[in-house]
mmCIF file of the N, C-alpha and C atoms, coordinates in Angstrom:
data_MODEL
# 
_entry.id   MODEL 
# 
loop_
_atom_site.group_PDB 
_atom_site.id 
_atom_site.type_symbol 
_atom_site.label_atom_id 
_atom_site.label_alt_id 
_atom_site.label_comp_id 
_atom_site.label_asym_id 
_atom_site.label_entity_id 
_atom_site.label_seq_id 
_atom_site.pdbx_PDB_ins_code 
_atom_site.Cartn_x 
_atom_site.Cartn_y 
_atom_site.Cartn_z 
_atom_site.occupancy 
_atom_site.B_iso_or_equiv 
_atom_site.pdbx_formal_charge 
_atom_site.auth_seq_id 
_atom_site.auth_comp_id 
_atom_site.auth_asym_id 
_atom_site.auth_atom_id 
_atom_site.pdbx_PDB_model_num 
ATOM 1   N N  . UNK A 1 1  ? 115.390 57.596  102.750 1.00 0.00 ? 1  UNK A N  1 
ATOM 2   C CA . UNK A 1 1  ? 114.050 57.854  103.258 1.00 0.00 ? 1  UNK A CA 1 
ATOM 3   C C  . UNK A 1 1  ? 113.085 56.855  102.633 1.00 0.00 ? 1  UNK A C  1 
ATOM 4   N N  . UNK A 1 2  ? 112.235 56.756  103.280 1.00 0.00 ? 2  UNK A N  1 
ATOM 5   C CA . UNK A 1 2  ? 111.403 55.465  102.712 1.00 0.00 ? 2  UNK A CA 1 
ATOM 6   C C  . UNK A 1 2  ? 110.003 56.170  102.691 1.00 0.00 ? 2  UNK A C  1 
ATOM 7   N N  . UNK A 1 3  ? 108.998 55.753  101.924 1.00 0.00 ? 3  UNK A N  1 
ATOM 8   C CA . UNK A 1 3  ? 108.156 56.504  101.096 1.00 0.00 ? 3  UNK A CA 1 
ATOM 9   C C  . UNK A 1 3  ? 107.032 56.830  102.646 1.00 0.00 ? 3  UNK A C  1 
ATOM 10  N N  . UNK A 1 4  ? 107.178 56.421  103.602 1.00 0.00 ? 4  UNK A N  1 
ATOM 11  C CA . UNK A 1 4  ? 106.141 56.844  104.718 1.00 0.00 ? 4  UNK A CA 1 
ATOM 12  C C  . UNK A 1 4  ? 106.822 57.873  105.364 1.00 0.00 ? 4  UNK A C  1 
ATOM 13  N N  . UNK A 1 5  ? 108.178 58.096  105.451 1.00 0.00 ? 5  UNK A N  1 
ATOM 14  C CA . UNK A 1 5  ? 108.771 59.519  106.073 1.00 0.00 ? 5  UNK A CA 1 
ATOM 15  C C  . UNK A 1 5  ? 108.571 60.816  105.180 1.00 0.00 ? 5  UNK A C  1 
ATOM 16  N N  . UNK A 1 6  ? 108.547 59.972  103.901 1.00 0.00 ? 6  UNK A N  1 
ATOM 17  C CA . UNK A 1 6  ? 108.663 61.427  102.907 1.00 0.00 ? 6  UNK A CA 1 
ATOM 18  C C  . UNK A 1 6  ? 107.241 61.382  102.575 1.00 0.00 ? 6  UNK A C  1 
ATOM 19  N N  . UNK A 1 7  ? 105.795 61.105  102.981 1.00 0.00 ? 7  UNK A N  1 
ATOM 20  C CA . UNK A 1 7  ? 104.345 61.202  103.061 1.00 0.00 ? 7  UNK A CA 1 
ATOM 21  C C  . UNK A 1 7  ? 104.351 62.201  104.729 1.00 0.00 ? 7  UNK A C  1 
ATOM 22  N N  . UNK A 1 8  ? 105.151 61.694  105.722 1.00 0.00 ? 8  UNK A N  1 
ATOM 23  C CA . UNK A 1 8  ? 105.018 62.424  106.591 1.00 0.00 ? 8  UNK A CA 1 
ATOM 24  C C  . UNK A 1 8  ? 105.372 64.317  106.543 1.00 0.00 ? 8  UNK A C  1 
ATOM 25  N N  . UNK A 1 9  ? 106.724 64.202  105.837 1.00 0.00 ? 9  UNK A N  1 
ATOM 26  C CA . UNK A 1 9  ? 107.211 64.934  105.761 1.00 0.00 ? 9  UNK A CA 1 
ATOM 27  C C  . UNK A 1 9  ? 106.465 66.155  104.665 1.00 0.00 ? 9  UNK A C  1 
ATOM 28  N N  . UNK A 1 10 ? 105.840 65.457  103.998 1.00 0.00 ? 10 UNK A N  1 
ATOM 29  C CA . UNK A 1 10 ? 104.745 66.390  103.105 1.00 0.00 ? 10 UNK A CA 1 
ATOM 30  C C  . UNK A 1 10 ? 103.498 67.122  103.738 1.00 0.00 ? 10 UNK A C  1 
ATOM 31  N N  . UNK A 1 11 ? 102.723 66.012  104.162 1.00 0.00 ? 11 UNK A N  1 
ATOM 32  C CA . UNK A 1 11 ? 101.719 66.136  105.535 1.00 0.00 ? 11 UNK A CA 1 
ATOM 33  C C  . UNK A 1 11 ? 102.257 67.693  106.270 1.00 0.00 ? 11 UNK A C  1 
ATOM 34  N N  . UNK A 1 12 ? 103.439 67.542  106.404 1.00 0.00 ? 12 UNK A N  1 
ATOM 35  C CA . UNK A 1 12 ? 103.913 68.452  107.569 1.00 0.00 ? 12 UNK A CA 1 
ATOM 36  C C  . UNK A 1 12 ? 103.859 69.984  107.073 1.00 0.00 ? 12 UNK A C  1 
ATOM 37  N N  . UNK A 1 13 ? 105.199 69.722  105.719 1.00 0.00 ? 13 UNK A N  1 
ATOM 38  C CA . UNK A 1 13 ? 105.226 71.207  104.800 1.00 0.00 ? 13 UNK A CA 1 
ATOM 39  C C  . UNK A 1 13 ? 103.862 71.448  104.165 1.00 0.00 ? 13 UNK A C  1 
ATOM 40  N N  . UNK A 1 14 ? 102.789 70.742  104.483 1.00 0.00 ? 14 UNK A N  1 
ATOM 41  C CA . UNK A 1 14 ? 101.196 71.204  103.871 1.00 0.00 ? 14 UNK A CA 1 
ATOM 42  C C  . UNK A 1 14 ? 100.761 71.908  105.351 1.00 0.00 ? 14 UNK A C  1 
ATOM 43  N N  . UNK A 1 15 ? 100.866 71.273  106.170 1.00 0.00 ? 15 UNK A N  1 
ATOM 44  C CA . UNK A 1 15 ? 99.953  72.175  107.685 1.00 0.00 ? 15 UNK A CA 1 
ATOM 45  C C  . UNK A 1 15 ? 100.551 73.233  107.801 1.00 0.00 ? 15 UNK A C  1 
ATOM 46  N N  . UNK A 1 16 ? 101.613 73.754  107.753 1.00 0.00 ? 16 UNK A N  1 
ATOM 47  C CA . UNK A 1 16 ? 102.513 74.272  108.115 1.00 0.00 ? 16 UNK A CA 1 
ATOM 48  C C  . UNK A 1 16 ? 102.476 75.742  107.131 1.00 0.00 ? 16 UNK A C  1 
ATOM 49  N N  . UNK A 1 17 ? 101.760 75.274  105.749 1.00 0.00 ? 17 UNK A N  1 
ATOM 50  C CA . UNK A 1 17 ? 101.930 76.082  104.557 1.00 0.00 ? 17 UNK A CA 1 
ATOM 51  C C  . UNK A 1 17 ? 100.429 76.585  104.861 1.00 0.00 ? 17 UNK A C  1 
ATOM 52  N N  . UNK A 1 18 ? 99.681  75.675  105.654 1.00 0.00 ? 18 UNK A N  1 
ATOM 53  C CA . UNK A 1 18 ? 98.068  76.136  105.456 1.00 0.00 ? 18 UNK A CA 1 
ATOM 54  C C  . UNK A 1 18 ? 98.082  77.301  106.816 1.00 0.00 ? 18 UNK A C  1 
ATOM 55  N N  . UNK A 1 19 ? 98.930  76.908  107.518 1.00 0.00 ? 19 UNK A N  1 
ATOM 56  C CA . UNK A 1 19 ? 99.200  77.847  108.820 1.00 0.00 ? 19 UNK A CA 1 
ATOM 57  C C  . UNK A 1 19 ? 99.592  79.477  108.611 1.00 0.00 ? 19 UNK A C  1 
ATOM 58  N N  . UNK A 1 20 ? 100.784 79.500  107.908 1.00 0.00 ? 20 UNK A N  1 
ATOM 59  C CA . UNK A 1 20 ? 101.019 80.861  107.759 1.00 0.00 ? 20 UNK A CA 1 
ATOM 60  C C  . UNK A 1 20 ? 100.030 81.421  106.843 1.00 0.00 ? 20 UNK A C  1 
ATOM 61  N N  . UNK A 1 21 ? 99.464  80.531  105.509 1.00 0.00 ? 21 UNK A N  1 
ATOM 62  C CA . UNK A 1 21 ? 98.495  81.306  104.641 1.00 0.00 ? 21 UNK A CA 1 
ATOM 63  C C  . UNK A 1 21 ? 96.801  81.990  105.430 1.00 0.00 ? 21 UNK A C  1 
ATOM 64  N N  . UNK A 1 22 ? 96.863  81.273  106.410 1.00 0.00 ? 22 UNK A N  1 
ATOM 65  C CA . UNK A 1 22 ? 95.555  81.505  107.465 1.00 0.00 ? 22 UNK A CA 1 
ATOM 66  C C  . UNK A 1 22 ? 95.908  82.677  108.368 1.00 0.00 ? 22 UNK A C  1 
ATOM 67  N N  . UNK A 1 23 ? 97.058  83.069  108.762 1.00 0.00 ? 23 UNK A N  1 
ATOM 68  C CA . UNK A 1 23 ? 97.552  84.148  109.578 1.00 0.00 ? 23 UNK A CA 1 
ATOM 69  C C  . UNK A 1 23 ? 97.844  85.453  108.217 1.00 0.00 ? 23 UNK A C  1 
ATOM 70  N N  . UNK A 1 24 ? 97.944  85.037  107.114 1.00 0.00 ? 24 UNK A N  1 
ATOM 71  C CA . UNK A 1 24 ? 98.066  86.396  106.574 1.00 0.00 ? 24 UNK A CA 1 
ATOM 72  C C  . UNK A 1 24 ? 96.728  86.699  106.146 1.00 0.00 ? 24 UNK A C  1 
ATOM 73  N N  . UNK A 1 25 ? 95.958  85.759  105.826 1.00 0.00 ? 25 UNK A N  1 
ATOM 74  C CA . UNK A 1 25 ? 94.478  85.915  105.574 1.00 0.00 ? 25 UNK A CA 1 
ATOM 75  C C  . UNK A 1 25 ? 93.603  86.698  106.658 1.00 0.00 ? 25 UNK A C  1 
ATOM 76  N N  . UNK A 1 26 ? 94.098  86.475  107.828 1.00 0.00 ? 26 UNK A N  1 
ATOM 77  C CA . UNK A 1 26 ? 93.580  87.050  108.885 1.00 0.00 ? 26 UNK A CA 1 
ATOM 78  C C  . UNK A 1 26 ? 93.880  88.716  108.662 1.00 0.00 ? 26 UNK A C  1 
ATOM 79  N N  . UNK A 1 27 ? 95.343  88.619  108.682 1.00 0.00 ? 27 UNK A N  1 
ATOM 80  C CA . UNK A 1 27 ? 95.967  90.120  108.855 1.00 0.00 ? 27 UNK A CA 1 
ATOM 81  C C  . UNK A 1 27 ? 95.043  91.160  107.487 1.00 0.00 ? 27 UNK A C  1 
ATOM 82  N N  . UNK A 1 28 ? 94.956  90.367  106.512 1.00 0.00 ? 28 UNK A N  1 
ATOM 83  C CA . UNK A 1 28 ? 94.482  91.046  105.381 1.00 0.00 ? 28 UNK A CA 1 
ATOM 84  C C  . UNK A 1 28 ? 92.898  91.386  105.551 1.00 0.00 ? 28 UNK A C  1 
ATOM 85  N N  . UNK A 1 29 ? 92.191  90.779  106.409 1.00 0.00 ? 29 UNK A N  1 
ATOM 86  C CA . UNK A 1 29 ? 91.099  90.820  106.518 1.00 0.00 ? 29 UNK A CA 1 
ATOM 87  C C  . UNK A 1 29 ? 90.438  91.936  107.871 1.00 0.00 ? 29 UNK A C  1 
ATOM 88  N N  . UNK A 1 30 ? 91.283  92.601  108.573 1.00 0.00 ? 30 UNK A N  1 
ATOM 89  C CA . UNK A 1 30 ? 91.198  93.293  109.623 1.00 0.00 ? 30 UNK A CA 1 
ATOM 90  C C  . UNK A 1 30 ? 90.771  94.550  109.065 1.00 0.00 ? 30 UNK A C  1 
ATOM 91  N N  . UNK A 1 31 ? 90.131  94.973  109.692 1.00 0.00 ? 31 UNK A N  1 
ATOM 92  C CA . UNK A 1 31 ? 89.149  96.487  108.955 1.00 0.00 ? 31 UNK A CA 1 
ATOM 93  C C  . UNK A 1 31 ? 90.314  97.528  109.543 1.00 0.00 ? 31 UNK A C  1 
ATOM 94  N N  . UNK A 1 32 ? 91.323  97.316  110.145 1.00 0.00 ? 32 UNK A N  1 
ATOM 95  C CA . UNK A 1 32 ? 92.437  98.706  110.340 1.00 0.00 ? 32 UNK A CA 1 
ATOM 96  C C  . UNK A 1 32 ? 92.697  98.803  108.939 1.00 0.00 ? 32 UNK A C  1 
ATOM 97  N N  . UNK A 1 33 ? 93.445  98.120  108.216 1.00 0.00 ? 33 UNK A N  1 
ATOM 98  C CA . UNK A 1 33 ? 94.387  97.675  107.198 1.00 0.00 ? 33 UNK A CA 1 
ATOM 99  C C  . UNK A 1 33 ? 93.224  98.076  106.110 1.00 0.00 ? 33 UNK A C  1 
ATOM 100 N N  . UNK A 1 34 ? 92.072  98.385  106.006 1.00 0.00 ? 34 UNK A N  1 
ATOM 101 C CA . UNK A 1 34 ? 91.024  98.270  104.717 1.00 0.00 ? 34 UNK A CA 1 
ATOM 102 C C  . UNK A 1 34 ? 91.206  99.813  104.288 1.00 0.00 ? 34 UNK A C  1 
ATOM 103 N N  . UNK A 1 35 ? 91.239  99.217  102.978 1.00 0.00 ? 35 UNK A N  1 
ATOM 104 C CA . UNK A 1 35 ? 91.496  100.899 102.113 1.00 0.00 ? 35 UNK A CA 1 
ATOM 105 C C  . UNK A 1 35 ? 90.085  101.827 102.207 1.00 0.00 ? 35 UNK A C  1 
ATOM 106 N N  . UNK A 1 36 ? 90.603  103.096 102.926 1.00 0.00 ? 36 UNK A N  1 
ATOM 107 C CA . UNK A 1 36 ? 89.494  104.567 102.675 1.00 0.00 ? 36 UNK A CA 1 
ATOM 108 C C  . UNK A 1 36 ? 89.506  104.627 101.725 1.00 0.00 ? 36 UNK A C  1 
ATOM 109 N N  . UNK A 1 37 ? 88.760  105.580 101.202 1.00 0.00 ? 37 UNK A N  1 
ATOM 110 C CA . UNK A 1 37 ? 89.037  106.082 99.787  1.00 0.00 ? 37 UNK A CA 1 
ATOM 111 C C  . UNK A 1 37 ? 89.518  107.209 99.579  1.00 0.00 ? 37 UNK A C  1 
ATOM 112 N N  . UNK A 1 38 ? 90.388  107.463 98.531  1.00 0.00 ? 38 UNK A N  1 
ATOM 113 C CA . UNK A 1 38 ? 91.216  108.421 97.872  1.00 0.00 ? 38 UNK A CA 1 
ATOM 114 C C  . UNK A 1 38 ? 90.856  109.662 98.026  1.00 0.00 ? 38 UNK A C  1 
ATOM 115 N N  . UNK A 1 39 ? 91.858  110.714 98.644  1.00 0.00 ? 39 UNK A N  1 
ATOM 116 C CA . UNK A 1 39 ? 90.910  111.862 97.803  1.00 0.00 ? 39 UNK A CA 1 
ATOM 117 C C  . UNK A 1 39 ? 92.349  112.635 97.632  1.00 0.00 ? 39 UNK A C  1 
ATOM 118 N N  . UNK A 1 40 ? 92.090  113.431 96.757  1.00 0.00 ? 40 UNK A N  1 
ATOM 119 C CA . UNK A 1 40 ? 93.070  114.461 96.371  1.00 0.00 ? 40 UNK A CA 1 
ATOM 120 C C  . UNK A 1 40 ? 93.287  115.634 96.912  1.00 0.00 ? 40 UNK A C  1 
ATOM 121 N N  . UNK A 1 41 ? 93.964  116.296 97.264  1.00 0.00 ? 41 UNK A N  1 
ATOM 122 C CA . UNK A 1 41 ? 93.974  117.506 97.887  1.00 0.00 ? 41 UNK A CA 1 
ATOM 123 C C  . UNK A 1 41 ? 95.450  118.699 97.360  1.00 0.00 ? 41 UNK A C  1 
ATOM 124 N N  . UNK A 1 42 ? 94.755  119.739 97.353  1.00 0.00 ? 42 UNK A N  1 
ATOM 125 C CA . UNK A 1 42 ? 95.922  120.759 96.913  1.00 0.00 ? 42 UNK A CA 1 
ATOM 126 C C  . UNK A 1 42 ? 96.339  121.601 97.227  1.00 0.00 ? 42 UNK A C  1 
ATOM 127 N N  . UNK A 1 43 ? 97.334  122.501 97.199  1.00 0.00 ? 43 UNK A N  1 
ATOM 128 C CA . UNK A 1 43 ? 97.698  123.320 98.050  1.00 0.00 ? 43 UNK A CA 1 
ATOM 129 C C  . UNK A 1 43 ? 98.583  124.295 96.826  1.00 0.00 ? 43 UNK A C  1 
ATOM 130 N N  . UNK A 1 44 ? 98.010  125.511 97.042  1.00 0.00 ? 44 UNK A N  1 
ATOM 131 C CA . UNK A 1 44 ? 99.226  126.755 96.411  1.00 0.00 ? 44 UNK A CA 1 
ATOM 132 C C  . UNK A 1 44 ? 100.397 127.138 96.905  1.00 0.00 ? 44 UNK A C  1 
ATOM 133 N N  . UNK A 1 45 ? 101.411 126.810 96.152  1.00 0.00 ? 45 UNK A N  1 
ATOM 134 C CA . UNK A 1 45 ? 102.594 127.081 96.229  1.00 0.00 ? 45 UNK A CA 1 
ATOM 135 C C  . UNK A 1 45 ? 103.227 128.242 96.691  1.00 0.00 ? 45 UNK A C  1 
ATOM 136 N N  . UNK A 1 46 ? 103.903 128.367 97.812  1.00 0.00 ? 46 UNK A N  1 
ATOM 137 C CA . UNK A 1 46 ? 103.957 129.744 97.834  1.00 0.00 ? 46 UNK A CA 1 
ATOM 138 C C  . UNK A 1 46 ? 105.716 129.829 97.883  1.00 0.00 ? 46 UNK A C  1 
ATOM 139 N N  . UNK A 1 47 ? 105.987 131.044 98.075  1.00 0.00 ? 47 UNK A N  1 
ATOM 140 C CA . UNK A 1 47 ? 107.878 131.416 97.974  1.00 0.00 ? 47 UNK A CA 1 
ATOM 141 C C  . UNK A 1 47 ? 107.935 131.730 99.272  1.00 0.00 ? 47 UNK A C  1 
ATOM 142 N N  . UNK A 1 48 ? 109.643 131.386 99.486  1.00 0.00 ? 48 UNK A N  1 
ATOM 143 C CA . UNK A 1 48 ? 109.887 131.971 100.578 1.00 0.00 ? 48 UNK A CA 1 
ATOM 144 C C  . UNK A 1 48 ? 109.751 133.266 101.389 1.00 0.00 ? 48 UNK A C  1 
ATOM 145 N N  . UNK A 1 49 ? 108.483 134.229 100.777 1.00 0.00 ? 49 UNK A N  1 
ATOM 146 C CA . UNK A 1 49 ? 108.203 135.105 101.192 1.00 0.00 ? 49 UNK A CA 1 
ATOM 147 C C  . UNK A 1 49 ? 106.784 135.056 101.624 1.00 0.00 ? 49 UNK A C  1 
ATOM 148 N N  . UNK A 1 50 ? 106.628 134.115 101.198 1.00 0.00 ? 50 UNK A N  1 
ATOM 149 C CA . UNK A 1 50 ? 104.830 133.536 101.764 1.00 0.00 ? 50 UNK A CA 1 
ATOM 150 C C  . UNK A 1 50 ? 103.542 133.892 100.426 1.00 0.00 ? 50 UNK A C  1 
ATOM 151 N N  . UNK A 1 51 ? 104.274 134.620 99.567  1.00 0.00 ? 51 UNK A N  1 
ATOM 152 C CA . UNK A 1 51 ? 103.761 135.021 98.321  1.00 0.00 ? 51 UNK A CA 1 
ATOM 153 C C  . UNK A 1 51 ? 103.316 133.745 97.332  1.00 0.00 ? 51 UNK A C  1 
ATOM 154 N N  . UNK A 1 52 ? 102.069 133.755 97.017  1.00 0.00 ? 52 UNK A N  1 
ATOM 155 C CA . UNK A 1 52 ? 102.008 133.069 96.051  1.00 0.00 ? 52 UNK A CA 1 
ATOM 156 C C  . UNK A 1 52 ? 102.512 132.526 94.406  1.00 0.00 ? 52 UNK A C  1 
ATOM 157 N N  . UNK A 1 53 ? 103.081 131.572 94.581  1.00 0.00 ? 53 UNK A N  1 
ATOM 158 C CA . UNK A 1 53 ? 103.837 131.369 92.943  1.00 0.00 ? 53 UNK A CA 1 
ATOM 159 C C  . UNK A 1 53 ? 102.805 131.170 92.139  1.00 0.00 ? 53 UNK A C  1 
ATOM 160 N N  . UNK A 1 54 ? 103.334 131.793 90.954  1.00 0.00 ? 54 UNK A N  1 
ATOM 161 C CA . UNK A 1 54 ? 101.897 131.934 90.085  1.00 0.00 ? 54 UNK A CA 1 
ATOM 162 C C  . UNK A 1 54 ? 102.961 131.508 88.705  1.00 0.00 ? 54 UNK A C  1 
ATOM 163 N N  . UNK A 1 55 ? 102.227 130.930 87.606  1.00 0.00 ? 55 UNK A N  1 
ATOM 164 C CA . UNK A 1 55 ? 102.953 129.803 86.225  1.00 0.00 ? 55 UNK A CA 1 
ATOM 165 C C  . UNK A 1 55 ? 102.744 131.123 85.076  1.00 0.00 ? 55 UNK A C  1 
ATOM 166 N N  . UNK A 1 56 ? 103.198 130.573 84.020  1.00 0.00 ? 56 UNK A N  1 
ATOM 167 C CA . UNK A 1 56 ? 103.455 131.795 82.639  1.00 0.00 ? 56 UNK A CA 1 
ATOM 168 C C  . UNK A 1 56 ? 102.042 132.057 82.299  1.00 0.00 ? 56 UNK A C  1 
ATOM 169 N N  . UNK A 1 57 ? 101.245 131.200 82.774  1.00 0.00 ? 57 UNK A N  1 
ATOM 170 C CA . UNK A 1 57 ? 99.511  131.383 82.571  1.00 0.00 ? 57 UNK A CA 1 
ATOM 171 C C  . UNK A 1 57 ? 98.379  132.556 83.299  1.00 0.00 ? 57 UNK A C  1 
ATOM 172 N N  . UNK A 1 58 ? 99.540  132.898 84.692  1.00 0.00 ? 58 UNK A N  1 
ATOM 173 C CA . UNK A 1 58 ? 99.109  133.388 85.602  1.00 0.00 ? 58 UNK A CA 1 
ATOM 174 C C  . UNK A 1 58 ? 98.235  133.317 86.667  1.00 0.00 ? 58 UNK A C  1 
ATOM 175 N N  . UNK A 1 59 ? 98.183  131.430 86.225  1.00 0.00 ? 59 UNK A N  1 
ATOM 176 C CA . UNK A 1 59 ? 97.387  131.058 87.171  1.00 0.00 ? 59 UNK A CA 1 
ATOM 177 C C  . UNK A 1 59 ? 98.533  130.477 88.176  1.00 0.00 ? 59 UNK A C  1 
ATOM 178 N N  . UNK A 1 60 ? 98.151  130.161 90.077  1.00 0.00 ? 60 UNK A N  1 
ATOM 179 C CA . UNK A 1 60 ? 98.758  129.554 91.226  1.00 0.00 ? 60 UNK A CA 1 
ATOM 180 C C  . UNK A 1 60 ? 99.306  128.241 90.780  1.00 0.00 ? 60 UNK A C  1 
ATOM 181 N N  . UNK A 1 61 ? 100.606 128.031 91.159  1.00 0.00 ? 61 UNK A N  1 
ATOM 182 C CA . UNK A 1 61 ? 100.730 127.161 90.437  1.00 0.00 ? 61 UNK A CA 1 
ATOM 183 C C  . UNK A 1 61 ? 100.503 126.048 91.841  1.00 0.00 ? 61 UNK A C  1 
ATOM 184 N N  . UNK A 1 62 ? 100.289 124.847 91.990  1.00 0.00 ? 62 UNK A N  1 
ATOM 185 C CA . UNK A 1 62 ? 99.647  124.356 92.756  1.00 0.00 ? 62 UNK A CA 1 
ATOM 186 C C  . UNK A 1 62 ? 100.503 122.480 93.267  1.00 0.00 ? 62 UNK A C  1 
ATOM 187 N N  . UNK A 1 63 ? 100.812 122.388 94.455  1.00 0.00 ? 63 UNK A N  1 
ATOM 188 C CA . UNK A 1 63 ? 101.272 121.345 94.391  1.00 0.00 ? 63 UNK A CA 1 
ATOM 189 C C  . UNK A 1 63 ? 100.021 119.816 95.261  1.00 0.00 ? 63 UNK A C  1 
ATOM 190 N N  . UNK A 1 64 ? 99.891  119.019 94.763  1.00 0.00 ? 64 UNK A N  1 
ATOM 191 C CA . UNK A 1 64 ? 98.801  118.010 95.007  1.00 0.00 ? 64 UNK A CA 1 
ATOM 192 C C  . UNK A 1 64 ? 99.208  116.679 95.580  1.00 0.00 ? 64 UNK A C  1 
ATOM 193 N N  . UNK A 1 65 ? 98.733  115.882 96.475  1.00 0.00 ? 65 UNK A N  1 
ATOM 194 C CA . UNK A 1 65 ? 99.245  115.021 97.171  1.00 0.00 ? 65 UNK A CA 1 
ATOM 195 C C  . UNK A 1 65 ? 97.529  113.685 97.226  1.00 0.00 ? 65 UNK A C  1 
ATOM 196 N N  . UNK A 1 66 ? 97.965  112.748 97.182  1.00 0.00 ? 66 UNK A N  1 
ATOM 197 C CA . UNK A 1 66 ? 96.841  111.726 97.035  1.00 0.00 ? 66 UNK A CA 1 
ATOM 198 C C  . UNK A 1 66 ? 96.765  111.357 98.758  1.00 0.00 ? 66 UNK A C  1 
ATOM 199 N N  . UNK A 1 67 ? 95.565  111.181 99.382  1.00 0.00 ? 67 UNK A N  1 
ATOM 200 C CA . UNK A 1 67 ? 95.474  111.036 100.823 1.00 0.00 ? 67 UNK A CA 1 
ATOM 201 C C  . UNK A 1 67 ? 94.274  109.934 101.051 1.00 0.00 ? 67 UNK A C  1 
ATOM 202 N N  . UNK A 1 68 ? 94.502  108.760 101.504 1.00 0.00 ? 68 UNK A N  1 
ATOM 203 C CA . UNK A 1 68 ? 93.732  107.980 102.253 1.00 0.00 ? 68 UNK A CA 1 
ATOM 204 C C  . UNK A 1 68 ? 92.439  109.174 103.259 1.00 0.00 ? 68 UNK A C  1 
ATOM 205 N N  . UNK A 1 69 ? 91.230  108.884 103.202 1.00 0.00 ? 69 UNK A N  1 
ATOM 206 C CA . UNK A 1 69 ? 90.112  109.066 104.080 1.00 0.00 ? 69 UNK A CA 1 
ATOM 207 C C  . UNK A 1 69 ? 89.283  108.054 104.840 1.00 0.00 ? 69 UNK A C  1 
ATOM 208 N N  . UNK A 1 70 ? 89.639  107.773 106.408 1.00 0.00 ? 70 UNK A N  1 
ATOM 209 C CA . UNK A 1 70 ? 89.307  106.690 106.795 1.00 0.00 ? 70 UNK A CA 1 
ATOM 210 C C  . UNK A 1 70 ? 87.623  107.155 107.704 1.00 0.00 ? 70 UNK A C  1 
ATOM 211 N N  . UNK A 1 71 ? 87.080  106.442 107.981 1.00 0.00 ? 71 UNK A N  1 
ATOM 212 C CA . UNK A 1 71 ? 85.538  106.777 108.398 1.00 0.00 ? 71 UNK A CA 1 
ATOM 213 C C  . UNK A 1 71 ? 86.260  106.842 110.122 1.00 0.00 ? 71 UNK A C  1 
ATOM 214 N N  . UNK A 1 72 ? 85.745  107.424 110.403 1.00 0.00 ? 72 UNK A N  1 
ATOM 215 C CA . UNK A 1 72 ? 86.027  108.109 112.392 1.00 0.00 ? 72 UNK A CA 1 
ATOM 216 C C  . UNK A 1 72 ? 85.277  106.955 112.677 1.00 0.00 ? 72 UNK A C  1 
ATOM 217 N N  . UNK A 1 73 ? 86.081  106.609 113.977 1.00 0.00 ? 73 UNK A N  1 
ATOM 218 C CA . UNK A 1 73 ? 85.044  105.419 114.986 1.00 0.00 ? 73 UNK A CA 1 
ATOM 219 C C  . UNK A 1 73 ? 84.559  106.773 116.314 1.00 0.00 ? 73 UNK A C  1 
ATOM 220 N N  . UNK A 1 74 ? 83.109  105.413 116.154 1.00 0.00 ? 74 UNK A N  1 
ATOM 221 C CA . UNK A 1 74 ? 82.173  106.345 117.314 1.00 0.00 ? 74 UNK A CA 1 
ATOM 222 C C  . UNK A 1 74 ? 82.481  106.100 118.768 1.00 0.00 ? 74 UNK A C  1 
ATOM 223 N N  . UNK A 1 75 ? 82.768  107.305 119.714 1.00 0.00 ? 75 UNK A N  1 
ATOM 224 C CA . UNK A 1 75 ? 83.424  106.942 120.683 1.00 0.00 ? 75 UNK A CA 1 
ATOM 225 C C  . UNK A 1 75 ? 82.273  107.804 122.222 1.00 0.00 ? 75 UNK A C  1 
ATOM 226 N N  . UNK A 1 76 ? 82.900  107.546 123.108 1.00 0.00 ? 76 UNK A N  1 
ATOM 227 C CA . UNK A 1 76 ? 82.442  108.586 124.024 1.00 0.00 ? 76 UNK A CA 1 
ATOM 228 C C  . UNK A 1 76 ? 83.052  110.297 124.158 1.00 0.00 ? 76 UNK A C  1 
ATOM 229 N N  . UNK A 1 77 ? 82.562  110.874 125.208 1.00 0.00 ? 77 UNK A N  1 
ATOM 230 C CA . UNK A 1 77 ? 82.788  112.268 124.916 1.00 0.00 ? 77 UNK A CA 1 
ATOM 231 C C  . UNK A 1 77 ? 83.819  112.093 126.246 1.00 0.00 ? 77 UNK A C  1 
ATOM 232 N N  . UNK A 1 78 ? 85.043  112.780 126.543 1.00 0.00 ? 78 UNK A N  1 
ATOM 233 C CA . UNK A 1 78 ? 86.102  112.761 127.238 1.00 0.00 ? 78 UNK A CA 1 
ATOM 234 C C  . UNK A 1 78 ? 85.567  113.357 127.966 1.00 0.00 ? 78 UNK A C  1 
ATOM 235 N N  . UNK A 1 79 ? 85.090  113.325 129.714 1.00 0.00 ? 79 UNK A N  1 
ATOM 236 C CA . UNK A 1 79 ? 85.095  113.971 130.474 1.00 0.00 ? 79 UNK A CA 1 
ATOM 237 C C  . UNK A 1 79 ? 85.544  115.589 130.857 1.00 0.00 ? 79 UNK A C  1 
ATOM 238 N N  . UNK A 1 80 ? 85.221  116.396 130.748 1.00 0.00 ? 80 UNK A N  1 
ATOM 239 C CA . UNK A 1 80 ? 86.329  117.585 131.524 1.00 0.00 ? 80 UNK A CA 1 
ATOM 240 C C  . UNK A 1 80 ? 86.351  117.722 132.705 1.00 0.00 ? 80 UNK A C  1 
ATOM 241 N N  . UNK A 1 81 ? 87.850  118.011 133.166 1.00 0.00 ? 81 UNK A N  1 
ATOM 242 C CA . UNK A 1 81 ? 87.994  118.255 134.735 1.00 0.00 ? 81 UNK A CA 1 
ATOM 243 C C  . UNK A 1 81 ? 87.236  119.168 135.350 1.00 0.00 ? 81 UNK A C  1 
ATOM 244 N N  . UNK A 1 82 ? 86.813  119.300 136.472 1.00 0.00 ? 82 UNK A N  1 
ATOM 245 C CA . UNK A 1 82 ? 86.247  120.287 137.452 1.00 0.00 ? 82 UNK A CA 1 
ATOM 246 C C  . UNK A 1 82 ? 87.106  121.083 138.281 1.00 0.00 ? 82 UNK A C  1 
# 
């Protein structure tokens, strides 16, 4: 290779590198993909009898799950049939 194929060949793996970094920049930048914020939420445990499980404290004992909250888009009101 002689030093103008391997200048080309650089040229190339640079556009090429600026290409995909511009398509993930995009993807990252789309307000679907943007983090809500956190919220926690909990729920009492109950037994297979629908009874509440309760701990040596006697308090419910409680199982908790971390949940994305995204803001509602504003839309129209759905027609109802007649």
């Amino acid at each position: 290779m002689n030093k103008e194929n391997k200048m080309r060949l650089l040229k190339e793996i640079f556009w090429v590198m600026c290409v995909v970094a511009s398509m993930s920049f995009l993807s990252w930048n789309n307000p679907a993909y943007a983090g809500g914020e956190e919220k926690k939420v909990c729920e009492d445990k109950k037994d297979s009898k629908g009874a509440v499980v309760k701990g040596k404290d006697g308090k419910p004992v409680q199982t908790c799950k971390t949940i994305k909250v995204h803001k509602k888009l504003e839309g129209h009101e759905v027609p109802t049939k007649k």
